[in-house]
Each structure stands twice: as C-alpha cells, then as structure tokens.
RODO-197634 format. One line per 5 residues: number of its first residue (from 1); for each residue x, y, z of N, C-alpha, C. Coordinates in steps of 0.2 Angstrom, whole numbers, plus 5000, padded with zeros to 4 digits. Layout:
% RODO-197634
NUM	X,Y,Z,X,Y,Z,X,Y,Z ~ ...
***
This chain:
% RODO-197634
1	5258,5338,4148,5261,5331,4150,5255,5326,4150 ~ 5254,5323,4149,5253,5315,4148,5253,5310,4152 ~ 5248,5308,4157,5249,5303,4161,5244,5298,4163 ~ 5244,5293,4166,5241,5289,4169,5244,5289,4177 ~ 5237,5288,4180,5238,5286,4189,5236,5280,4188
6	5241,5276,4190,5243,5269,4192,5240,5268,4199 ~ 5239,5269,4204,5239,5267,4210,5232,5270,4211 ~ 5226,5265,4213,5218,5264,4214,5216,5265,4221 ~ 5220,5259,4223,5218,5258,4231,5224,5257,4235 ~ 5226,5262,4234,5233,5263,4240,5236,5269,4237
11	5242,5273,4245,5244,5278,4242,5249,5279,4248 ~ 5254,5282,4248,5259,5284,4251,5254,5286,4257 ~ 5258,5288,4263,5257,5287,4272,5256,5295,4270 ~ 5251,5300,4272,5254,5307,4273,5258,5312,4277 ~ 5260,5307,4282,5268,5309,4285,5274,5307,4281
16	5277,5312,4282,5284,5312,4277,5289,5309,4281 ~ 5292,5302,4277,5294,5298,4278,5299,5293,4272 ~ 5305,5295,4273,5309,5293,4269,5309,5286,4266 ~ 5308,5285,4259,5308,5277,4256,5313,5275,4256 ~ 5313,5269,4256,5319,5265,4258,5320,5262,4250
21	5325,5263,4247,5326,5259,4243,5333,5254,4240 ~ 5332,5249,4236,5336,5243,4236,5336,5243,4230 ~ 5342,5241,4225,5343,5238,4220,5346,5233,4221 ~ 5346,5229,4214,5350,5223,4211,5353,5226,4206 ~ 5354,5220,4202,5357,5222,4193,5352,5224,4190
26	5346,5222,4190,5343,5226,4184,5337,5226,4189 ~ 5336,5228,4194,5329,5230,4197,5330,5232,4203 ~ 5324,5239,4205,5325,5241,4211,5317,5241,4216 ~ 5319,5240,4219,5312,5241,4226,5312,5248,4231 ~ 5306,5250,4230,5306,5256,4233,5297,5254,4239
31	5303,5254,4244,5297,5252,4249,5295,5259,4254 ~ 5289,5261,4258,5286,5265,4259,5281,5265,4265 ~ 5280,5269,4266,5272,5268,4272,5268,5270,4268 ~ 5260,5266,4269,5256,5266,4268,5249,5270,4271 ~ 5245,5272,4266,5240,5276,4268,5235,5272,4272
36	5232,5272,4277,5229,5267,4284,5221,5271,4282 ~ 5219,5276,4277,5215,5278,4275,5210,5275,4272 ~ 5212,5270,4268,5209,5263,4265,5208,5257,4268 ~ 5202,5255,4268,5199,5251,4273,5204,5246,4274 ~ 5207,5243,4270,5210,5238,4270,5217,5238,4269
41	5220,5245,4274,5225,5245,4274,5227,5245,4280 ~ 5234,5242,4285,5233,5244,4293,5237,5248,4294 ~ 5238,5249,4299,5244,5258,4303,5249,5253,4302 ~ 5254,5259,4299,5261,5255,4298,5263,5249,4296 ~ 5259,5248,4290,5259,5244,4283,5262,5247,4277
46	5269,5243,4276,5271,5246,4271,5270,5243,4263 ~ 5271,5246,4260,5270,5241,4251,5276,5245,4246 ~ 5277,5240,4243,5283,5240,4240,5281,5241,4231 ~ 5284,5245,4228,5287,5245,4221,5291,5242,4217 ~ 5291,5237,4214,5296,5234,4212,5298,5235,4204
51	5302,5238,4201,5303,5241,4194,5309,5234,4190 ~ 5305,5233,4185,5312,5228,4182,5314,5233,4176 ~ 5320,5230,4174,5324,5232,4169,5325,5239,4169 ~ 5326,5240,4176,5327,5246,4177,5335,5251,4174 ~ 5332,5255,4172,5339,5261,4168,5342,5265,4174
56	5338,5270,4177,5342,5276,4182,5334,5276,4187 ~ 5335,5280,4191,5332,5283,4195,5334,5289,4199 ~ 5328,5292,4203,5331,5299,4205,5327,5300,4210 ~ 5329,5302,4216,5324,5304,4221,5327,5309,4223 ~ 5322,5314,4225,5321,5320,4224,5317,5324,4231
61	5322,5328,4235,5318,5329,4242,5314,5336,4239 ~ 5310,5336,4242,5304,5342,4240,5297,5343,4242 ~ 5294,5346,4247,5291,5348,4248,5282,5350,4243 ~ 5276,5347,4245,5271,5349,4240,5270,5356,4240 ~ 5272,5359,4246,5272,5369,4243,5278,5372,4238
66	5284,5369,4239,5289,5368,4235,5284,5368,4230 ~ 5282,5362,4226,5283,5359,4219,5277,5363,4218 ~ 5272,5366,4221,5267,5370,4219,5268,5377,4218 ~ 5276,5378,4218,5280,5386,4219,5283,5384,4214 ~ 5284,5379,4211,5286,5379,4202,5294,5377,4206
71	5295,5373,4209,5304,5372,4211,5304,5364,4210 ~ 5302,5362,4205,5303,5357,4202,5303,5357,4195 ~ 5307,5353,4190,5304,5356,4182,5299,5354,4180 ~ 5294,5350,4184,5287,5350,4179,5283,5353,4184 ~ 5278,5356,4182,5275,5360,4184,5269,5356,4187
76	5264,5359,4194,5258,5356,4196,5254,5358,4191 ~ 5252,5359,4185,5247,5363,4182,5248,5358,4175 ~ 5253,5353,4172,5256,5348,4171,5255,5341,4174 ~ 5257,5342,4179,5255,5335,4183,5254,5336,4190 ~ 5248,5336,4191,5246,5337,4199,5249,5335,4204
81	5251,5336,4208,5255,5332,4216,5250,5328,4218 ~ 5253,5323,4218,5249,5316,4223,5250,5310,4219 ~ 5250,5303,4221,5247,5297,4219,5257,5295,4213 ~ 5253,5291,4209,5261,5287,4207,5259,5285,4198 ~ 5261,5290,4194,5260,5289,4187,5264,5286,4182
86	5264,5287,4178,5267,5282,4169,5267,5290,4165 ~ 5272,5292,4165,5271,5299,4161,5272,5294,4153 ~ 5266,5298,4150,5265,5293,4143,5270,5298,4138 ~ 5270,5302,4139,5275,5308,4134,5282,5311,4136 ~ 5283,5306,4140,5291,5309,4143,5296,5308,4137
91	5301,5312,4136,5307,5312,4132,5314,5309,4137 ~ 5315,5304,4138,5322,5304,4143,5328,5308,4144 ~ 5329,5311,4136,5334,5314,4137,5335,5323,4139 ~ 5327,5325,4140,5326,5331,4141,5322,5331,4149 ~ 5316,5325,4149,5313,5327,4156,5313,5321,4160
96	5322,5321,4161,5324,5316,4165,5330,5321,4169 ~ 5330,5319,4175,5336,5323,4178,5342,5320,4176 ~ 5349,5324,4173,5356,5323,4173,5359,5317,4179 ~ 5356,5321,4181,5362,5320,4189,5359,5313,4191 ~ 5354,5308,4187,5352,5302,4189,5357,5299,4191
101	5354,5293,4197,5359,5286,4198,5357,5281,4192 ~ 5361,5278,4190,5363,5274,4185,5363,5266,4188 ~ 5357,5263,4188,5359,5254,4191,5361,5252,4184 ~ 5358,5251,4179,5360,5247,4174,5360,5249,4166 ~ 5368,5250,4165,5368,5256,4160,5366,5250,4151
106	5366,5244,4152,5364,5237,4148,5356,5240,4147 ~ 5351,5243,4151,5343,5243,4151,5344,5250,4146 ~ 5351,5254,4144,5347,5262,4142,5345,5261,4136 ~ 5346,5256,4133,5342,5255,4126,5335,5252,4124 ~ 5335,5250,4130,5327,5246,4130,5324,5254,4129
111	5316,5248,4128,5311,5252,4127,5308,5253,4134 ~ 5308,5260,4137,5308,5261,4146,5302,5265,4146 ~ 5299,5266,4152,5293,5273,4153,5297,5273,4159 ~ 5293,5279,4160,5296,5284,4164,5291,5285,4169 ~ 5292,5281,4176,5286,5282,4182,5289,5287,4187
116	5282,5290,4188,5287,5296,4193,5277,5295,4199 ~ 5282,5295,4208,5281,5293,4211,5278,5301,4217 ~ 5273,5303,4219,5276,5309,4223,5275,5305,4229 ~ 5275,5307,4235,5278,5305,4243,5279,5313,4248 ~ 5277,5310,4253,5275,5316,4257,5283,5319,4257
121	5286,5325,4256,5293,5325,4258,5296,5324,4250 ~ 5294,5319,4246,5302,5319,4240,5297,5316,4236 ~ 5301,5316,4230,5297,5313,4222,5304,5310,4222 ~ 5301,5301,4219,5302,5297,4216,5303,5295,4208 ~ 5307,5297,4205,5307,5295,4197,5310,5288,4194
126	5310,5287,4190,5314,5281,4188,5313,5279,4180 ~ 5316,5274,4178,5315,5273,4169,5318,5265,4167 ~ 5312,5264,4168,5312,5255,4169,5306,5250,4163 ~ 5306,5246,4163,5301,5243,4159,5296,5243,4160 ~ 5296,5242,4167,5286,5238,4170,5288,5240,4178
131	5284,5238,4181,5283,5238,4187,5277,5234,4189 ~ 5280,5232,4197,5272,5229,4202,5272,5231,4207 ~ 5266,5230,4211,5267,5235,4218,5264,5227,4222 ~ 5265,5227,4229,5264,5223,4232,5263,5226,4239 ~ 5258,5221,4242,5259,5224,4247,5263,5219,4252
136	5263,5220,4259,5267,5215,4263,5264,5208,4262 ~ 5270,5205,4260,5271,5197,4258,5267,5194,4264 ~ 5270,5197,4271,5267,5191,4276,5258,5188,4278 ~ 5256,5193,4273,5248,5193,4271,5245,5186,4269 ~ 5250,5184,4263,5249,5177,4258,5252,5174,4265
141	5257,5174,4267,5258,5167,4270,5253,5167,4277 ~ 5249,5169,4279,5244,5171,4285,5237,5167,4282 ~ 5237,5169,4276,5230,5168,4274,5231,5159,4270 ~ 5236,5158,4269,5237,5152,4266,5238,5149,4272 ~ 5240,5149,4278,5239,5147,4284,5232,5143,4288
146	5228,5148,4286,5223,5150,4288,5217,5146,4282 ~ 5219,5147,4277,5213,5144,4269,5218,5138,4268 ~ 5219,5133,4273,5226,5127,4268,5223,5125,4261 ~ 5217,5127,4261,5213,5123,4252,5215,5128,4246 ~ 5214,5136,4248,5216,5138,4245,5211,5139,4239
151	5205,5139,4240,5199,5140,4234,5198,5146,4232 ~ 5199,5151,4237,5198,5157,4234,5204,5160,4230 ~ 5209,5159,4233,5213,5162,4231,5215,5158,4223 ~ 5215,5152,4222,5214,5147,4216,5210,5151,4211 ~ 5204,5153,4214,5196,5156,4210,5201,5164,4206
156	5202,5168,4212,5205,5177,4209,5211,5175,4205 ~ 5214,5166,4204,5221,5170,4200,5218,5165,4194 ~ 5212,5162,4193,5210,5160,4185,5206,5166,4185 ~ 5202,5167,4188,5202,5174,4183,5205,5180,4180 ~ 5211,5179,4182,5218,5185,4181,5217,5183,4175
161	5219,5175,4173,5221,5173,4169,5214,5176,4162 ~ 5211,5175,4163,5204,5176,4158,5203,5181,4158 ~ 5202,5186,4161,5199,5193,4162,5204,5198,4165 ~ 5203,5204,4160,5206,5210,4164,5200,5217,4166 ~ 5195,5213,4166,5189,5221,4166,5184,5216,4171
166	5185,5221,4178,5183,5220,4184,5173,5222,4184 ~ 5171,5218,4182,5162,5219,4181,5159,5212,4183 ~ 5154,5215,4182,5146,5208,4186,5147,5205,4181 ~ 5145,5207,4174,5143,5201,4169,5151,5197,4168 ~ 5156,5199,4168,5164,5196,4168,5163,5189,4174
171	5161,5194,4181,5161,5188,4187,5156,5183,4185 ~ 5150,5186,4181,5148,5178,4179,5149,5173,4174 ~ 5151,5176,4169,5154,5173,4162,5158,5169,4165 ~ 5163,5171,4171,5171,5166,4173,5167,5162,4178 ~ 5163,5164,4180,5160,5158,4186,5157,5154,4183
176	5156,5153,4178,5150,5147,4174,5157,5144,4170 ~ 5162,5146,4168,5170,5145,4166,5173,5139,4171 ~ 5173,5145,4179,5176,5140,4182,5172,5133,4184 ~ 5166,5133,4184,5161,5126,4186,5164,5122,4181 ~ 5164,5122,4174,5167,5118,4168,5175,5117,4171
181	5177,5120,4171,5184,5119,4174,5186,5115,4179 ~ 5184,5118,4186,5187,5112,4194,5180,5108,4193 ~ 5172,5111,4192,5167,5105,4195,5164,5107,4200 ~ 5157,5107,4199,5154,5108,4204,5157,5106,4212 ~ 5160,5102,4214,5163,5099,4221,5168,5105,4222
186	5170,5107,4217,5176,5113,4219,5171,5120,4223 ~ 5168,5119,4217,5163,5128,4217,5160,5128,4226 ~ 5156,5118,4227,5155,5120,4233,5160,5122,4236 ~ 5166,5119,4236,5171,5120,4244,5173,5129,4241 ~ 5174,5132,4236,5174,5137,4237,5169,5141,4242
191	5161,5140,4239,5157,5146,4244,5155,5144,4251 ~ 5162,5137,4252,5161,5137,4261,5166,5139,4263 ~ 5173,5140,4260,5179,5143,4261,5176,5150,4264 ~ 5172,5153,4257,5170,5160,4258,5167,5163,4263 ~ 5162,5159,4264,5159,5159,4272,5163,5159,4276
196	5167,5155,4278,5173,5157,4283,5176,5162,4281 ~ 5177,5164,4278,5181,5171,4277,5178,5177,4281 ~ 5173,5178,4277,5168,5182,4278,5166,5183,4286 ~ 5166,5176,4289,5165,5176,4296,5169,5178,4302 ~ 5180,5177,4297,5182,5178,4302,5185,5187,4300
201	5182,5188,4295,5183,5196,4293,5192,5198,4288 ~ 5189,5193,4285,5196,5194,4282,5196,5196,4274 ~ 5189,5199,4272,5189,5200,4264,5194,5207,4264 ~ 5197,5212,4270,5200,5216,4269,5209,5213,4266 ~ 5209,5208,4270,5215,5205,4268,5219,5202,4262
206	5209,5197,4260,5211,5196,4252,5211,5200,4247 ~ 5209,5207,4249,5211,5212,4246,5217,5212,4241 ~ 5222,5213,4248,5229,5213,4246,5233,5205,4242 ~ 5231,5203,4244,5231,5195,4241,5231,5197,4232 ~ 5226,5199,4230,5221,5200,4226,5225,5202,4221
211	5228,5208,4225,5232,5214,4220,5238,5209,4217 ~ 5241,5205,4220,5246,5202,4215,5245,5199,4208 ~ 5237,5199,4207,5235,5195,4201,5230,5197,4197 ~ 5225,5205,4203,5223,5208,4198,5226,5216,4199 ~ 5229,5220,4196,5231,5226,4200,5225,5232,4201
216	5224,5234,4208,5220,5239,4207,5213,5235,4210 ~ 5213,5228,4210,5206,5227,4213,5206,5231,4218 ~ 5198,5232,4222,5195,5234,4227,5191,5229,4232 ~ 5189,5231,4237,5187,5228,4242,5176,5227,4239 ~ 5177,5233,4235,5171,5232,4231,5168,5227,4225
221	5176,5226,4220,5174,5221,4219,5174,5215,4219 ~ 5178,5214,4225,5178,5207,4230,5172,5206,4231 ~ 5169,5211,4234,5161,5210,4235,5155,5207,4231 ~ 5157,5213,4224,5152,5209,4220,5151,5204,4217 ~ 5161,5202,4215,5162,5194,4214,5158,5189,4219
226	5159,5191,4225,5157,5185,4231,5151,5183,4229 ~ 5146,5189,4228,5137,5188,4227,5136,5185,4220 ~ 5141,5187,4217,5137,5181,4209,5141,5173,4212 ~ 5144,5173,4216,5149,5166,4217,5141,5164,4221 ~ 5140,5168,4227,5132,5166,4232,5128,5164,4229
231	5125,5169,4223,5121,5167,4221,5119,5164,4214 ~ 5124,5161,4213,5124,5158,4206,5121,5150,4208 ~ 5117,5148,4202,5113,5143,4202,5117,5140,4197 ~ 5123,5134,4201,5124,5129,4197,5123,5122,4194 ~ 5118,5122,4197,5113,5116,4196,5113,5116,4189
236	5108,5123,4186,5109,5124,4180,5113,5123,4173 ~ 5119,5125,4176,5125,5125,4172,5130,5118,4170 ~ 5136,5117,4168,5140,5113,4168,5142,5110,4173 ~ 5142,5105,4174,5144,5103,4177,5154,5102,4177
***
C-alpha cells in the first residue's frame, strides 16, 4: 500500500472521542479533538477536515489492538496506525467498503483519492477530491482583532502565493520580492507588527493562522522566516 501522511503538525486527541461529522451536497467536515502535545495546540481545541466533491465515506469503530489483530481489511504492516493519509494505490472498488454512505452519487465519476483518517476509537475513510484542515476559525478573528494592519498575515499569504518549499534561502528570495512589492514603509511596519507579536506570545497562534495558506507550516518555520525578515538589510535592496 501506498501512502502519504498528510498531517505534520497536528493530530487527533489520544482519548477516544467520537468525531462529529457534517455534510452538504458535495462536501463533508469531519471535526475532532486535538492533540495539546504540539506546542501550539491548547487542551480541548478542535480542527476540522473539510473534503470537497466528496463521493461516500465510512467511519469505522475500532480499536488500535483490533486493527493490529488484523480486524480491519488493511493490515498494520500496510499501513501503520496513526496520523491521516492519501492512500496513492487504492482501487475504489475493491479497497473501499460496500456498506459506505453515499453524500454525492454526481462526484462517483470524478477523479477521487481515497483519504483514510485513524482516531483513538474509529477509522475515518472517505473519497473526495481534495481536502483542507483547519484549525479553530476564532484564532483569525482574535488575531485580526489584535494585528488590525494585518502585516504579517498579508506577508505568510504572498508567500503562499510564490513558494511552496518552506526554507531560509526561499524566506529570503520572497523577502527582497516583497520589499519590491508593498516598499520599504510596508516591510517597516511589518518588523514592528512582529515585535508585538513576539512580545505578546502569539507566534504559537500564527501558527494556525498560517496553516490556512501554507499546510503543514510549523512554529519552526515561523521562526526562521522572522530572522531573515530581522535581519534582512533593506537599505540594500529595492526599494
């Protein structure tokens, strides 16, 4: 079996605890507790899955001793228990369960992946187009509260847009990008934003912010972005 693990910096709560889920017409949310293991996660924060053009789904109550007793059809020695994957070689019609619910029988044609989700207590399946993970919305409305200029968060979503490879020389290429772009007056009132951030201990929260536009950032590389932003000499550069 064939997979990718989707999920970097977050993971299901290790109490077993039933996920709540919601459909529409063509999409479903599958919300959850979160793991408070991760610095930048807090006790009893939940994050939510959102799958568009979604085909069926299946959730599946079961046990990690179970599914390591071979009482599941895919085997642990196949696909490890834990975390939230993109099985790249699944067949639908063989290593999907029959007995699936059906949201949107319009999406069985499309071209679907097949994410399967484990969780303390049950597995997760599903066969949908894409997927996002999000964490709690009321994060963005707290910090936008709080940043009303909104620099930083301005900064992390033009980078989305240019780069998908989280590294030092990337943070500086886009930094000497964005000084050509907003202007030195921007770049300042960002690295005084940042300073307040930093002061009032919030880089754990732009974390989550983050994930909306890059998935998978980390609190690390929050960090080493901030230092080439610190210490970048734009005198030099464009203005």
């Amino acid at each position: 079996m064939k997979y990718v693990k989707e999920n970097k910096n977050w993971n299901a709560a290790p109490a077993v605890s039933k996920p709540e889920i919601i459909t529409g017409e063509n999409y479903l949310e599958l919300v959850f507790d979160l793991d408070p293991a991760f610095a930048h996660i807090d006790e009893g924060e939940k994050g939510t899955l959102e799958f568009s053009e979604l085909y069926a789904y299946q959730l599946t109550e079961i046990s990690q001793e179970a599914y390591r007793n071979n009482a599941f059809r895919f085997k642990n020695d196949q696909l490890p228990w834990g975390g939230f994957y993109e099985l790249k070689d699944s067949d639908r019609k063989t290593d999907f369960p029959s007995d699936k619910v059906v949201v949107n029988e319009s999406s069985k044609d499309l071209k679907l992946n097949h994410y399967l989700f484990f969780l303390p207590g049950f597995i997760f399946e599903c066969l949908a187009s894409d997927y996002t993970f999000h964490f709690d919305q009321r994060v963005i409305v707290k910090l936008e509260e709080t940043y009303p200029k909104g620099y930083f968060n301005h900064y992390l979503s033009l980078f989305s847009v240019h780069f998908n490879q989280l590294n030092t020389d990337n943070f500086r290429v886009y930094t000497n990008l964005y000084i050509q772009l907003e202007g030195k007056k921007e770049f300042e009132g960002l690295k005084e934003e940042l300073k307040k951030i930093k002061a009032n201990k919030d880089l754990d929260a732009f974390v989550k912010i983050a994930n909306y536009k890059i998935p998978n950032v980390g609190r690390k590389h929050l960090d080493e972005m901030i230092k080439v932003i610190e210490t970048y000499d734009a005198k030099s550069k464009y203005v």
